[in-house]
Every structure is written in structure tokens, then in C-alpha cells.
Steps between C-alpha positions, in 0.01 A plus 500: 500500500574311181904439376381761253404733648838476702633521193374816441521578822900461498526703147308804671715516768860473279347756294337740722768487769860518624597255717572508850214685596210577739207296398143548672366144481095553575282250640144459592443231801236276654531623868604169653796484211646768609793333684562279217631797292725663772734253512586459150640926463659493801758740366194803371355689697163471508142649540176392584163626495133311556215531245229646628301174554806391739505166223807626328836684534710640232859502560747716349840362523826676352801339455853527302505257239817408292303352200200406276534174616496605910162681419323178311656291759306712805173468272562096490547502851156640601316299219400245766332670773138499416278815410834697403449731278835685319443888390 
């Protein structure tokens, strides 16, 4: 993801929502990545479930969040791990 689209990203969320709240953060996963994700929303609970190939999971993970900036941040954080894909 682009600063940009951060950017607009950010102005979505200030607009759209009142923060603290519970954000669903929604992820689609290479099935060796898997562990690479966990760690990083260690305070959401989250949910898993396989693709029907077995080559993919998508994780649901819900969390409180205190700002704009704590959402982006968790979307930065998962940038790196390869074959991510955000929803």
C-alpha cells in the first residue's frame, strides 16, 4: 500500500468512525505465513479458516483500537510478509 492510499486510508477511518473501537482487520495468507501474522495482534482475537485448495488461510482478527493511526500502523506491520493480501 502506497502513503496515499494511507492517506486515504486514515481520512476514512476519522470520518467513518468513533474512536476506540472494535476493528475487524481481514487478511488473506500464504499457508506457511500464517505464524508471521499471529504475533503481531496478539491482543485480537482471532479466526482462521483454510481455502479450499489448503494454499491459503484468511484470518479474521478483531481488536480495540484507540485511533486512525493504531489501524494504519497494524496494516504497516503486515506489509512485509510475502503473499499478504489486506481486505
Amino acid at each position: 500500500m502506497s502513503d496515499d492510499n494511507y492517506a486515504y486510508l486514515k481520512k476514512q477511518l476519522e470520518t467513518e468512525f468513533e474512536f476506540p473501537l472494535k476493528y475487524m482487520f481481514k487478511f488473506i495468507v500464504p499457508h506457511g505465513k500464517v505464524e508471521e501474522v499471529k504475533p503481531l495482534f496478539e491482543a485480537g482475537v482471532l479466526q482462521e479458516r483454510l481455502s479450499s485448495t489448503g494454499k491459503y488461510k484468511s484470518i479474521t482478527i478483531t481488536m480495540i483500537v484507540l485511533s486512525p493511526d493504531d489501524v494504519i500502523e497494524k496494516y504497516k506491520s503486515v506489509a512485509h510478509i510475502e503473499g499478504i493480501v489486506a481486505l
